[in-house]
GUBA-503183 format. One line per field, with one value per residue (C-alpha): residue in three letters; chain; x, z, y. Coordinates in Angstrom, 3 decimals. Layout:
N
residuo = [Ala_...] .
cadena = [A_...] .
east = [X_...] .
up = [Z_...] .
north = [Y_...] .
// end
This chain:
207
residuo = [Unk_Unk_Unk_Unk_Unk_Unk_Unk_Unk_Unk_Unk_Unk_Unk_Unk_Unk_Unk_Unk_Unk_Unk_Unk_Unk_Unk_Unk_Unk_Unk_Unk_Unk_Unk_Unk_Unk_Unk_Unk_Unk_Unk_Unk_Unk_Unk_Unk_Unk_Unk_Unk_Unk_Unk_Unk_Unk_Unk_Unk_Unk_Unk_Unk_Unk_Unk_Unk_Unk_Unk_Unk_Unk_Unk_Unk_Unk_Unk_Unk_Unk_Unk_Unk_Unk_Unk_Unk_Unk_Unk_Unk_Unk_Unk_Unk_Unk_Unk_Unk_Unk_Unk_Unk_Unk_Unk_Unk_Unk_Unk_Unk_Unk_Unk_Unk_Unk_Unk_Unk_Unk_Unk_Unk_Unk_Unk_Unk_Unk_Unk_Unk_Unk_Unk_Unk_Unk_Unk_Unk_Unk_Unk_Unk_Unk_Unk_Unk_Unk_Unk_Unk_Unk_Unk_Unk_Unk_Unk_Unk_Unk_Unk_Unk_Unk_Unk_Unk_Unk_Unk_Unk_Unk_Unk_Unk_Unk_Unk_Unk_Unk_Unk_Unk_Unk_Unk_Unk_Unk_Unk_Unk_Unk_Unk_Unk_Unk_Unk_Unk_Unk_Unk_Unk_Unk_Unk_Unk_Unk_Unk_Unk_Unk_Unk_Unk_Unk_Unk_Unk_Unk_Unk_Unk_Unk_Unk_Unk_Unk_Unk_Unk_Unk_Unk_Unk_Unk_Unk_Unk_Unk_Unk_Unk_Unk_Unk_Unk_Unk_Unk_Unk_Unk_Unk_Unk_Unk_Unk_Unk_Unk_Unk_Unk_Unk_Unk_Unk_Unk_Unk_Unk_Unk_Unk] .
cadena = [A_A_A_A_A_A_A_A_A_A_A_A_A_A_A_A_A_A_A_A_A_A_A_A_A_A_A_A_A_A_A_A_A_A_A_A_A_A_A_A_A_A_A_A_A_A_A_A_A_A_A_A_A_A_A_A_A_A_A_A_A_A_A_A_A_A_A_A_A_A_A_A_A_A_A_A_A_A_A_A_A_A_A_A_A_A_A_A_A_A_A_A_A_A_A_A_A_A_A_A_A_A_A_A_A_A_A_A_A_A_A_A_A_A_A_A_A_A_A_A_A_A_A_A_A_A_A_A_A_A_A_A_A_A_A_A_A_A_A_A_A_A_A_A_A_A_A_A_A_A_A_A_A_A_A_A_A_A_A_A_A_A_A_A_A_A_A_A_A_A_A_A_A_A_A_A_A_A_A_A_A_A_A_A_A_A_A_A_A_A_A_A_A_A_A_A_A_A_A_A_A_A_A_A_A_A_A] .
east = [103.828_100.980_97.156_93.924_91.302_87.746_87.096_83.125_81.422_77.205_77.091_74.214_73.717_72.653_70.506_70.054_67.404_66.009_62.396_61.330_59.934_56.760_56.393_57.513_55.146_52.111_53.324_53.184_49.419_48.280_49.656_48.224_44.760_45.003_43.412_46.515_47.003_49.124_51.778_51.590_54.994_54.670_51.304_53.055_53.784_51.301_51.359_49.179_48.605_51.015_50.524_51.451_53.034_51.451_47.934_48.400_50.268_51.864_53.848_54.300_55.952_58.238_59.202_60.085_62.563_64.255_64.674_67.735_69.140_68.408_69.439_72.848_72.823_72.233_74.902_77.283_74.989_74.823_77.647_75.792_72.922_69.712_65.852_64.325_60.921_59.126_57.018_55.557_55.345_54.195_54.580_55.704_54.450_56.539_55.013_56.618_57.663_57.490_59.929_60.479_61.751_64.514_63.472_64.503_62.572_61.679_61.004_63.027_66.805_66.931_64.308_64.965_63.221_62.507_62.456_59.546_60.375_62.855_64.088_65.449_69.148_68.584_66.104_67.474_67.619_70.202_71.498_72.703_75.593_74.228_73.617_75.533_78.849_80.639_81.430_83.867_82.311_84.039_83.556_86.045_84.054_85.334_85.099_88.253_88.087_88.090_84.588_85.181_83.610_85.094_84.099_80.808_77.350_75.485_75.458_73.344_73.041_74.490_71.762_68.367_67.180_63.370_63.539_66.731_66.584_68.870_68.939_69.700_70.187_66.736_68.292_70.119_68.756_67.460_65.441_64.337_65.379_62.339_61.312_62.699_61.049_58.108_56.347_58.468_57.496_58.985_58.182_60.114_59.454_60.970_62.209_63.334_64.602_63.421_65.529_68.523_70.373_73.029_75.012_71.917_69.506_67.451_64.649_62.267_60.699_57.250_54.013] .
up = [207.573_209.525_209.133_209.558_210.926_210.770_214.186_214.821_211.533_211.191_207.897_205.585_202.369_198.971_196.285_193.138_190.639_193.265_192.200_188.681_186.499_186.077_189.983_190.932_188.491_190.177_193.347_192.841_191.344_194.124_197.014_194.495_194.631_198.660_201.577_202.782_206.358_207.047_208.952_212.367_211.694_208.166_206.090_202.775_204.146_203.631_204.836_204.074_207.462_208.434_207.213_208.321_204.674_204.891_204.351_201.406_197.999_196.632_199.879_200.516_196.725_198.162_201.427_199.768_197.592_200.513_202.932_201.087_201.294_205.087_205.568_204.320_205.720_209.514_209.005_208.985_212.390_214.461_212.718_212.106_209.023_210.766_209.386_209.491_207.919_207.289_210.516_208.611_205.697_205.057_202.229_202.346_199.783_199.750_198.169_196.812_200.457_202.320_204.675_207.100_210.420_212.218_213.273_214.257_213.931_217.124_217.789_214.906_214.230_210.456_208.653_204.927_202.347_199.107_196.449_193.992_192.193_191.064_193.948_194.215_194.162_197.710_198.979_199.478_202.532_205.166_208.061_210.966_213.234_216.318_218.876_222.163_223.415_219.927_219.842_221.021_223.792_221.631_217.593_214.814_212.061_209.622_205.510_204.976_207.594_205.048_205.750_205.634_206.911_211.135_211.330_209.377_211.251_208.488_205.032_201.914_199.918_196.702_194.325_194.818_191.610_191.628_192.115_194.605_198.543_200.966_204.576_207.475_211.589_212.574_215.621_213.064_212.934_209.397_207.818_204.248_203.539_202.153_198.964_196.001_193.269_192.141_194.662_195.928_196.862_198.870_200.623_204.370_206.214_209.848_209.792_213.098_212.917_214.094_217.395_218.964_221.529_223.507_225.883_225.899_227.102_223.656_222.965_219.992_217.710_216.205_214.754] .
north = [109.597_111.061_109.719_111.212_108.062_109.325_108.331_107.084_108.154_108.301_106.368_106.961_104.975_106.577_104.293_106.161_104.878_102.434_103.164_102.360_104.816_103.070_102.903_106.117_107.819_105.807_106.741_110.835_109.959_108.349_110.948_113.608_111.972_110.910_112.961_115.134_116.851_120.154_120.138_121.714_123.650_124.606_125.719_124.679_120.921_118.410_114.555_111.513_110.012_107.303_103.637_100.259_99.084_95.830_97.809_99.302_97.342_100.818_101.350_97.315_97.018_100.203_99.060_95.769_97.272_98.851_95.899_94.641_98.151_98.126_95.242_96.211_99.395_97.878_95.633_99.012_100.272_97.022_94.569_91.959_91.131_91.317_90.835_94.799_95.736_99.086_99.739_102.858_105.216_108.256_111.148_114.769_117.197_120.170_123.443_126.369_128.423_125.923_124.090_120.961_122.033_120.210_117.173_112.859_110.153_108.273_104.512_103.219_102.802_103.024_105.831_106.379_109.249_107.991_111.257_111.223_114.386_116.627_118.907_122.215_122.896_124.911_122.568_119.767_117.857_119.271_116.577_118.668_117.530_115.825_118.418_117.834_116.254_115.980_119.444_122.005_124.853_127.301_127.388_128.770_130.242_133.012_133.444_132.092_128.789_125.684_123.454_119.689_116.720_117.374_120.969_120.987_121.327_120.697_117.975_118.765_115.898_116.924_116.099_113.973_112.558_111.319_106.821_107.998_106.065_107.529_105.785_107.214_106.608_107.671_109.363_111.899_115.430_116.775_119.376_121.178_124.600_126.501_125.399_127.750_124.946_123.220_121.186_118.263_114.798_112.181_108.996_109.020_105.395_104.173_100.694_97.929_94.780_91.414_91.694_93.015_91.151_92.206_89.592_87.317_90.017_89.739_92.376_91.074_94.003_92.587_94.081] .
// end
């Protein structure tokens, strides 16, 4: 019998309800109240700046709920259970037109979004295909071509309920279609661990 083996996969870990209600809710109140910046790409993207965790208890009682989950989650990335921590957070507020360009997250190995309200059907966020060197030169695309998971060049996560964490390789490519909804807010962090070692040659990762 012939088998299909799904040959070097980029994993990425879905955690519905990880927020409480009670802590999501004070979360959207406080990035509602903070001072906001635009985004250089987008006029209907707006950040808080980026914060060290540690300095601020909302974000620190948030990153601790996802350690665990990275913690897990780099065990699938390096094979081994490692020690990682939330290097920095920031928040995304997505009004109605707006977008988030392509875009990977440097300096980290695990980044992770956590989604504070309800978002769009069409607005979702899209992982693209890493560009370069996993890819035919030439492409088969027509209306009829079935699109599965070794031929797509895009994912949209099916659904994104507000309390949901979904963790990711930082080095993989992602974006938000323009925003069809109400205004959408998420929490997106960058994560290391203590170390990583390879043959003895051991390179330590502290703040």
């Amino acid at each position: 019998m012939d088998t299909i083996e799904p040959l070097f996969p980029i994993p990425l870990m879905r955690s519905p309800g990880l927020l409480s209600a009670e802590l999501k809710d004070a979360a959207v109140a406080a990035i509602r109240s903070a001072k906001i910046e635009t985004n250089l790409r987008s006029g209907q993207l707006f950040h808080t700046q980026v914060a060290d965790p540690r300095n601020n208890n909302l974000f620190q009682a948030i990153a601790e709920l996802a350690v665990p989950k990275l913690v897990d989650f780099g065990e699938l990335l390096f094979g081994e259970k490692l020690q990682w921590t939330v290097k920095e957070m920031w928040t995304n507020m997505l009004e109605t037109g707006g977008n988030q360009t392509l875009h990977a997250h440097a300096n980290s190995f695990i980044s992770g979004v956590f989604y504070l309200t309800p978002s769009h059907p069409a607005s979702n966020t899209v992982f693209v295909r890493p560009p370069g060197g996993y890819d035919f030169s030439f492409r088969h695309h027509t209306r009829g071509a079935a699109v599965g998971p070794y031929n797509a060049g895009k994912y949209m996560l099916p659904e994104a309920e507000p309390g949901d964490l979904v963790l990711f390789p930082s080095y993989l490519y992602h974006e938000v279609p323009r925003n069809q909804g109400e205004q959408r807010i998420t929490i997106a962090f960058n994560a290391i661990p203590d170390h990583l070692d390879c043959w003895g040659y051991r390179v330590t990762f502290a703040p």
